[in-house]
C-alpha positions as CSV (number, residue, x, y, z in Angstrom):
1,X,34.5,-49.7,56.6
2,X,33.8,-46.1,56.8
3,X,29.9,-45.7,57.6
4,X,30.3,-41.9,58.7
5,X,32.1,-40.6,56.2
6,X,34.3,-41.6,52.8
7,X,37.8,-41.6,52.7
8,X,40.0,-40.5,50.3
9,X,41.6,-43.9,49.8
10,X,39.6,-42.8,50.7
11,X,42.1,-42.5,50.9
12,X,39.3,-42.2,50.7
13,X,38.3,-39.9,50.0
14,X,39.2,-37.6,51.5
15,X,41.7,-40.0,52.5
16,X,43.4,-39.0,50.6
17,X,46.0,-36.0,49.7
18,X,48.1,-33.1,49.6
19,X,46.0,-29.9,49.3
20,X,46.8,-27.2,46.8
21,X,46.8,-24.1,46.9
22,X,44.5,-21.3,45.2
23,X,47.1,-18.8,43.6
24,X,47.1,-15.5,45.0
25,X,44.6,-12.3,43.1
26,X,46.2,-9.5,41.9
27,X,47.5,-6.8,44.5
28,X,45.4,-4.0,42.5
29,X,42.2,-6.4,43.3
30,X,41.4,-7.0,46.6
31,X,38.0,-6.7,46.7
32,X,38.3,-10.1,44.7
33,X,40.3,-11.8,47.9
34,X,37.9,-10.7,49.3
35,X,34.7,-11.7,47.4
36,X,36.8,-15.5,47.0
37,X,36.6,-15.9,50.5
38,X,33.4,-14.6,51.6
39,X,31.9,-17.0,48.7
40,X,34.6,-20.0,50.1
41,X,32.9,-19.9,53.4
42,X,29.2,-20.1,52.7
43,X,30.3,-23.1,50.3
44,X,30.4,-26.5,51.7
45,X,33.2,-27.6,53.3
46,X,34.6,-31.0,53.3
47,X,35.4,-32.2,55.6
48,X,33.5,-30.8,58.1
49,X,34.4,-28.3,60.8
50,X,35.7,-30.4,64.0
51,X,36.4,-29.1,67.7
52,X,40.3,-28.6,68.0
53,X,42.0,-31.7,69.6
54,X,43.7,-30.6,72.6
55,X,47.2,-32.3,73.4
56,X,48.3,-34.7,73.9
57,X,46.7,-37.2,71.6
58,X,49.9,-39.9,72.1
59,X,51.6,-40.6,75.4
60,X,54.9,-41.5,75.7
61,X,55.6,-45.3,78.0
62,X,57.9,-46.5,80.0
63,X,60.0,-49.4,78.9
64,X,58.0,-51.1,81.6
65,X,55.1,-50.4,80.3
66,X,55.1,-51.2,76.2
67,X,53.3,-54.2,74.6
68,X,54.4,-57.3,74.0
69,X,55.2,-57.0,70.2
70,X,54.3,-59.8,68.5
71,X,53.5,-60.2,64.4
72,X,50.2,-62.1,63.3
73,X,51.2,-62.0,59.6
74,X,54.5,-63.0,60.7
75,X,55.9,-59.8,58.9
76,X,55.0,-60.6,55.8
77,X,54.1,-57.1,53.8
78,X,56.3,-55.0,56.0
79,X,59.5,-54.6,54.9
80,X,57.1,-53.4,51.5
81,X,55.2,-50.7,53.7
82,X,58.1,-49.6,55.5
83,X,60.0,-48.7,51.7
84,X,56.7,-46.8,50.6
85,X,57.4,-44.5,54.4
86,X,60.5,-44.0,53.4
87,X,59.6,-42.7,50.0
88,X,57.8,-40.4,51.9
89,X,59.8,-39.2,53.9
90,X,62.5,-38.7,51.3
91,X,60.5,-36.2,49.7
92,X,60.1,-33.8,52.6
93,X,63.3,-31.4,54.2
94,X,65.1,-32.8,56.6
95,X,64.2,-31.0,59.2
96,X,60.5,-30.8,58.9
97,X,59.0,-31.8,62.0
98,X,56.3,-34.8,63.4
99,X,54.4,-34.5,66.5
100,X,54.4,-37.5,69.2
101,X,52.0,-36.1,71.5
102,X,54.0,-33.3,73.1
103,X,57.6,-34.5,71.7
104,X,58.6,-33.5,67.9
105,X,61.1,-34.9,65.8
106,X,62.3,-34.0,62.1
107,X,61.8,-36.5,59.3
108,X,65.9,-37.3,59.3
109,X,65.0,-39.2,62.7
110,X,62.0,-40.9,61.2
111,X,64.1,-41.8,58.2
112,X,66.3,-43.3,60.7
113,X,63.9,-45.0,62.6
114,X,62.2,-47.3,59.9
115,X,65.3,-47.8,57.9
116,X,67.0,-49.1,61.2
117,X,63.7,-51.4,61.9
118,X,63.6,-52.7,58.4
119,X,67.2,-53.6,58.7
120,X,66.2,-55.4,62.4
121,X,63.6,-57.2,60.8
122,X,66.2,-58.7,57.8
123,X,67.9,-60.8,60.7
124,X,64.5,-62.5,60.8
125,X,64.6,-61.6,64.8
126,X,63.2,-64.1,68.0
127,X,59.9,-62.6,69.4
128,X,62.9,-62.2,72.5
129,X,64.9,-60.5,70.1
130,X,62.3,-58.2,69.3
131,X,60.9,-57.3,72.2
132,X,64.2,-56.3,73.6
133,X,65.5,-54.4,70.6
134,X,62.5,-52.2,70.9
135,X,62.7,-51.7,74.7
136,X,66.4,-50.7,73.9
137,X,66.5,-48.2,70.7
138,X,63.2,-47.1,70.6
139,X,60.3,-44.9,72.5
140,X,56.6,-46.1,72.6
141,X,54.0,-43.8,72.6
142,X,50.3,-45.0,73.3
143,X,47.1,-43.0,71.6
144,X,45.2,-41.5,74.1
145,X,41.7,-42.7,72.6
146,X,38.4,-41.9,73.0
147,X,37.6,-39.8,75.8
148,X,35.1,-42.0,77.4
149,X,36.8,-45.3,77.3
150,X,41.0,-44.7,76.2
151,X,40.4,-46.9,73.2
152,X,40.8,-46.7,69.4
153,X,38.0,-47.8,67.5
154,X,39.2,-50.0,64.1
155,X,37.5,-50.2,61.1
156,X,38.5,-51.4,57.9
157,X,38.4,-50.2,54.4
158,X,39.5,-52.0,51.0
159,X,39.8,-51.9,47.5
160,X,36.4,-52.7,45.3
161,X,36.1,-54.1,42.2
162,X,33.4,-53.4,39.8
163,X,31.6,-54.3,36.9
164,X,31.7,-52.2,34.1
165,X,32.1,-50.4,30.4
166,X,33.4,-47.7,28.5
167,X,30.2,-47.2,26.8
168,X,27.1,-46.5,28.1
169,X,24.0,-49.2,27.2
170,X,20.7,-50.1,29.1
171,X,23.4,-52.5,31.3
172,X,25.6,-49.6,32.0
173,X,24.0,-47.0,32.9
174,X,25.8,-45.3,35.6
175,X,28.8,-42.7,35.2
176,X,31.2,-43.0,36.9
177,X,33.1,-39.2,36.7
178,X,36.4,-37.4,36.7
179,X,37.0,-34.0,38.3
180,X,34.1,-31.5,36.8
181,X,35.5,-28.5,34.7
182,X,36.1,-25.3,37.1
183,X,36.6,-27.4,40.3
184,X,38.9,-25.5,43.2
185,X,39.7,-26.7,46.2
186,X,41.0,-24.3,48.8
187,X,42.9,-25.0,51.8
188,X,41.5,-22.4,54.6
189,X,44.8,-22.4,56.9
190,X,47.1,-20.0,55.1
191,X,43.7,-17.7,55.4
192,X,43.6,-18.0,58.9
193,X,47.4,-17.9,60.8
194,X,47.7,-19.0,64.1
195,X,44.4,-20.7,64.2
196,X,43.1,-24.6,63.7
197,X,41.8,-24.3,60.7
198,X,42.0,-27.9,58.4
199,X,38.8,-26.7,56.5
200,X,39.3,-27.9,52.9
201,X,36.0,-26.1,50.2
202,X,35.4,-27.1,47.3
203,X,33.5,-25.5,44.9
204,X,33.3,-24.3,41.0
205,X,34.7,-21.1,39.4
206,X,32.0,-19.0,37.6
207,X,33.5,-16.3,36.6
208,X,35.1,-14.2,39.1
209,X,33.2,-16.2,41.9
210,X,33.2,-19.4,43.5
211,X,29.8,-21.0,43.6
212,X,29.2,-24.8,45.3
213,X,29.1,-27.7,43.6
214,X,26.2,-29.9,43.0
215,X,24.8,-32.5,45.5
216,X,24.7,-36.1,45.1
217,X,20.9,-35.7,44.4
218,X,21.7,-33.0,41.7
219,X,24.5,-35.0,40.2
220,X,22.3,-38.7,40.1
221,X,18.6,-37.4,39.3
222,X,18.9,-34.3,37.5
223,X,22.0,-35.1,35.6
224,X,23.9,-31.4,36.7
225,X,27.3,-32.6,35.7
226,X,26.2,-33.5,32.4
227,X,28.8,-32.2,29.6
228,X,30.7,-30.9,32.5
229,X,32.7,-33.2,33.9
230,X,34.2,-36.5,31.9
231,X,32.9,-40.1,32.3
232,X,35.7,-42.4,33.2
233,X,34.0,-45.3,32.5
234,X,30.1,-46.7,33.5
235,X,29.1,-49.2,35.5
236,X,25.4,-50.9,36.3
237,X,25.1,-51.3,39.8
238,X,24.4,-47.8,41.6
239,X,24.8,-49.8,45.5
240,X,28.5,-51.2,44.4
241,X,29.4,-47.5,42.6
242,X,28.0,-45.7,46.1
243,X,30.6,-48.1,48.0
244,X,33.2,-47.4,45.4
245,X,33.1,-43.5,46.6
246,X,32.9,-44.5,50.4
247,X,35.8,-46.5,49.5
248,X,38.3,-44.1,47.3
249,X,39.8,-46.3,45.3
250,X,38.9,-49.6,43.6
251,X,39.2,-51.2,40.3
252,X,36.6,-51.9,37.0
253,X,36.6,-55.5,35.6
254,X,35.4,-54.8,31.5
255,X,33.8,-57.6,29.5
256,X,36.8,-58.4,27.6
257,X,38.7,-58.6,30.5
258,X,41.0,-55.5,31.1
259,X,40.8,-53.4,34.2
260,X,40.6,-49.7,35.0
261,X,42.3,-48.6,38.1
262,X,40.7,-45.8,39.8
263,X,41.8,-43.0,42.5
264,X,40.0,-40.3,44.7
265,X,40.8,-37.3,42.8
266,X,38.2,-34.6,44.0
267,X,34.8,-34.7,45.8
268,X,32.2,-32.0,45.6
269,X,32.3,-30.6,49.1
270,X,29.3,-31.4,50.7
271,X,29.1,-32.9,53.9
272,X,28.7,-36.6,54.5
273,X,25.7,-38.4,55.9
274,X,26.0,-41.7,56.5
275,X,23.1,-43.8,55.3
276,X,24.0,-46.8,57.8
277,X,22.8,-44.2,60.1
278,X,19.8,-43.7,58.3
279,X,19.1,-46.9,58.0
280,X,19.6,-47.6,61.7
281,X,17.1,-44.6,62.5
282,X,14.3,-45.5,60.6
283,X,14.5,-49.0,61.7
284,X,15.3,-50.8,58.3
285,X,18.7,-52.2,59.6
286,X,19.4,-53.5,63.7
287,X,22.5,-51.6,65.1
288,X,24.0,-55.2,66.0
289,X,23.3,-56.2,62.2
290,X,25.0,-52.9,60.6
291,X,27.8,-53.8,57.9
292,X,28.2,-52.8,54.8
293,X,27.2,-56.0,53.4
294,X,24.0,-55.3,55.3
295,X,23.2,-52.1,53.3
296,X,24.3,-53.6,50.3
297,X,21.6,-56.2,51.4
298,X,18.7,-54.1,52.4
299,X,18.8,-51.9,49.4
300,X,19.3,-54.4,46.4
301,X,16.2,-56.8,47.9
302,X,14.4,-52.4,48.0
303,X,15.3,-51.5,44.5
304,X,12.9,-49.1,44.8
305,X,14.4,-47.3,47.9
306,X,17.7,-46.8,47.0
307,X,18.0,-43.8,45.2
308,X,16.0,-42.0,47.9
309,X,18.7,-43.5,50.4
310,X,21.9,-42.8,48.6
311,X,20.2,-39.4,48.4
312,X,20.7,-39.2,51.7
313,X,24.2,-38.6,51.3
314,X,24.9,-35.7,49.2
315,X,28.7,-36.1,49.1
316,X,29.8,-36.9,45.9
317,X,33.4,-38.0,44.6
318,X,35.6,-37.6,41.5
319,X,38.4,-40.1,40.3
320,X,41.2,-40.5,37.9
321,X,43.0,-43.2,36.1
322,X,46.1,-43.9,37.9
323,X,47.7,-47.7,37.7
324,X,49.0,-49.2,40.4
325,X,48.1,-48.5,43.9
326,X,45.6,-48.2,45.8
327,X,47.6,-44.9,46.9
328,X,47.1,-43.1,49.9
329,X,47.2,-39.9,51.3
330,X,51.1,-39.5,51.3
331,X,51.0,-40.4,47.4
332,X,52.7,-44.0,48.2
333,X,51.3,-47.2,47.3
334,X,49.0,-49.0,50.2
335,X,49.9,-52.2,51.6
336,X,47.1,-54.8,52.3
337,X,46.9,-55.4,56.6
338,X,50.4,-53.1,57.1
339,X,48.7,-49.6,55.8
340,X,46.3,-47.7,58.5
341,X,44.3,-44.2,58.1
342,X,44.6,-42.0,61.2
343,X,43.5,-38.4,61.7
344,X,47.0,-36.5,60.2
345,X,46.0,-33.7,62.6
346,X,47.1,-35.6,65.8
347,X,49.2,-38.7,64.2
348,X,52.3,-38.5,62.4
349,X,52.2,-39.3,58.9
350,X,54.4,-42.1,57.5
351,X,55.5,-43.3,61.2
352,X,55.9,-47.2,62.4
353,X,52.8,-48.2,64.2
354,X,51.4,-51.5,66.4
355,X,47.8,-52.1,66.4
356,X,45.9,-54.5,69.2
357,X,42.6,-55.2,68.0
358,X,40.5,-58.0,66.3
359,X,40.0,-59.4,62.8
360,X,37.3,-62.0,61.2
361,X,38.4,-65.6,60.4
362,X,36.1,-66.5,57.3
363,X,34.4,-69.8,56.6
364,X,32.9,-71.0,53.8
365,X,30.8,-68.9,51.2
366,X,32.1,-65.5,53.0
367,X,31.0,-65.7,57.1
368,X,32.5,-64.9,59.7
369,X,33.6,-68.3,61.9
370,X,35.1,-66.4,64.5
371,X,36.9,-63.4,66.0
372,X,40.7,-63.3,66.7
373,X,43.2,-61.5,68.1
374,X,45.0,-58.9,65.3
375,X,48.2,-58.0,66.8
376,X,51.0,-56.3,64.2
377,X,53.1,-53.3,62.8
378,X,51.8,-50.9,60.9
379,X,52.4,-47.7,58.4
380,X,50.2,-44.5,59.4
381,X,50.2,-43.9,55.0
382,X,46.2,-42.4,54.6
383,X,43.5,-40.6,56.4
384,X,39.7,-40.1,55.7
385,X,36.9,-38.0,56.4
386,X,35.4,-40.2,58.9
387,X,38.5,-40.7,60.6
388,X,38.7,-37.8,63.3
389,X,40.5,-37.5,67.0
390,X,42.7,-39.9,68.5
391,X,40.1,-42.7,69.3
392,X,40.0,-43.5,65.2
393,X,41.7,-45.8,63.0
394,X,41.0,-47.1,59.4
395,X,42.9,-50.1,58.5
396,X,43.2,-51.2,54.4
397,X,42.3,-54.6,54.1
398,X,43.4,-54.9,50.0
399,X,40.9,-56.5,47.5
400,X,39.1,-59.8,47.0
401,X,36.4,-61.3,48.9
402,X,38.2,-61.8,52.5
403,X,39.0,-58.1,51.9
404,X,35.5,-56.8,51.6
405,X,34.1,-59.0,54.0
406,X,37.0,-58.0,57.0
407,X,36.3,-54.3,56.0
408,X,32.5,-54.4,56.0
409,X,32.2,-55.6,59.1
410,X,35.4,-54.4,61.8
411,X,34.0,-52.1,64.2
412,X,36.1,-52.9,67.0
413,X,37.9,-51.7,69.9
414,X,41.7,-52.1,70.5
415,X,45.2,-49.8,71.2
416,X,47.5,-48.1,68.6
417,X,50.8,-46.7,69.4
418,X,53.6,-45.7,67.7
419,X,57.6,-45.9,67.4
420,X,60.5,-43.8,67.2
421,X,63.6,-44.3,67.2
422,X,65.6,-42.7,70.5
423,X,67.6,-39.6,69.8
């Protein structure tokens, strides 16, 4: 799970998609340009500022020195995942380009590259088989990882599903909103040539300005989006609608037994605090405790503490009713254990991965027996706030109990590295 920041699904939040573009003032109006962007930067940005990531952030290996690829879910899911790439890729030129550390290639060689996997994989290969056919056709790089150890911490993220109703009643009490009216979301780069800047603001048009948006505290006590942005539906448990946001995507179960699907559409800008953190600080939670089930824990046996804590966190996000999905942050549908959110700033997007790093075997009534080896392919398909730098990984988990437990609680080390095909 993401206890540092939400992703846009998200995805998750912020895992989550393509950034649009403000349209251009008038010529005869500068001074509006102007007043835009002096406004832009005092507003809060999301997500926030990061030092630039110096290259490389993927090493390139010698034959010699790859894995052994192996499959723990024995393929299953992957031929799906690698489709949903290729999508993708089919909607971007030909000759757009991918970083791999300090080698590019254009999206006709990534096309190339999962199409002749997926093809590998319908001869239902030897782990021989495999292992050579890799060695042969393609080039491994290795992510560089955290500076202080050269591993990739994993987490895990998945797909909630909630309670609730499409009108409000003492049961349902909580709104659950769409984008507010007069939201913007400007993408600093084109501002800025030549210079790292990924800062994304959000904020509200009032008038001829651009003002912030409220905080989560504004939003949840004093009602500021009230007859300003649409209810989607409402729900009764605050903790489960917090997670939902965290999470980016998820699903509502009503009492006559439909479902709403929702997706990160928007968030209000403000930075993230994480309130396992917070938690952690003032002494409410152990650090070898901390899971999301935890919180969850602590603050529905503290009723009375846990609007103070959510408030903690003043980031706030918006959905929309999409079916389908979850999708993530190259618009394509996520695949449960094939789909993983990277930082798009130093991974490629929609390239084959291989992940070496651990996963929960649960027992009866939702514990953890044991911890075992997760070895498999991959799809780098979303990102997220919290996921920054080349020593991060988010990896979707799906929905359903084993989902939300495997996702609350990885937090562990491993290796990811990804494939190309040779020129």
């Amino acid at each position: 799970m993401q206890l540092s920041s939400p992703h846009p699904a998200n995805g998750a939040p912020d895992r989550r998609r393509l950034r649009p573009r403000i349209a251009s003032r008038p010529a005869n109006r500068p001074w509006l340009l102007l007043g835009l962007l002096t406004l832009a930067l005092s507003a809060c940005v999301h997500p926030p500022p990061q030092e630039r990531i110096e290259p490389p952030a993927l090493t390139l290996l010698s034959p010699e020195a790859t894995p052994r690829f192996t499959d723990d879910l024995v393929f299953d899911g992957l031929s799906h995942a690698l489709r949903q790439s290729l999508s993708f890729f089919a909607r971007v030129p030909g000759d757009r380009e991918f970083q791999f550390g300090s080698d590019t290639y254009n999206a006709r060689q990534m096309i190339r590259s999962l199409s002749e996997f997926e093809n590998f994989l319908s001869r239902k290969p030897t782990a021989d088989a495999l292992q050579d056919f890799i060695r042969q056709r393609y080039r491994v790089y290795r992510s560089t990882g955290r500076q202080e150890s050269g591993q990739v911490l994993f987490t895990g993220y998945f797909a909630p599903e909630l309670t609730g109703n499409m009108q409000p009643d003492n049961r349902f009490s909580h709104p659950v909103y769409g984008r507010p009216e007069g939201l913007v979301r400007i993408d600093l780069g084109p501002f800025f040539p030549g210079q790292d800047r990924n800062e994304t603001i959000f904020g509200r048009l009032a008038g001829d300005r651009v003002i912030p948006l409220p905080s989560r505290r504004e939003i949840d006590r004093e009602g500021a989006l009230r007859d300003r942005a649409p209810v989607l539906a409402w729900v009764e448990d605050p903790v489960a609608l917090f997670f939902l946001h965290v999470q980016g995507s998820g699903q509502l179960r009503f009492p006559d037994g439909s479902r709403l699907h929702l997706q990160y559409d928007s968030a209000n800008g403000h930075p993230y605090r994480s309130i396992g953190k917070l938690l952690m600080e003032t002494g409410k939670i152990p650090k070898d405790e901390m899971s999301m089930q935890r919180i969850a824990e602590y603050l529905r046996s503290h009723p009375d503490e846990v609007q103070q804590v959510l408030d903690h966190n003043p980031s706030y996000v918006f959905f929309r009713v999409r079916p389908g999905g979850p999708f993530g942050a190259l618009d394509v549908p996520l695949t449960p254990g094939r789909s993983l959110a990277t930082d798009r700033r130093v991974f490629p997007p929609g390239a084959l991965g291989y992940i070496e790093t651990r996963q929960p075997l649960i027992g009866e009534g939702g514990t953890i027996g044991s911890w075992v080896p997760c070895r498999r392919f991959v799809l780098n398909q979303d990102t997220g706030g919290a996921i920054r730098g080349p020593g991060r990984a988010d990896l979707y988990t799906g929905s359903g109990d084993y989902a939300e437990v495997a996702a609350g609680h990885l937090q562990h080390d491993g290796q990811l590295y990804f494939l190309i095909l040779r020129p």
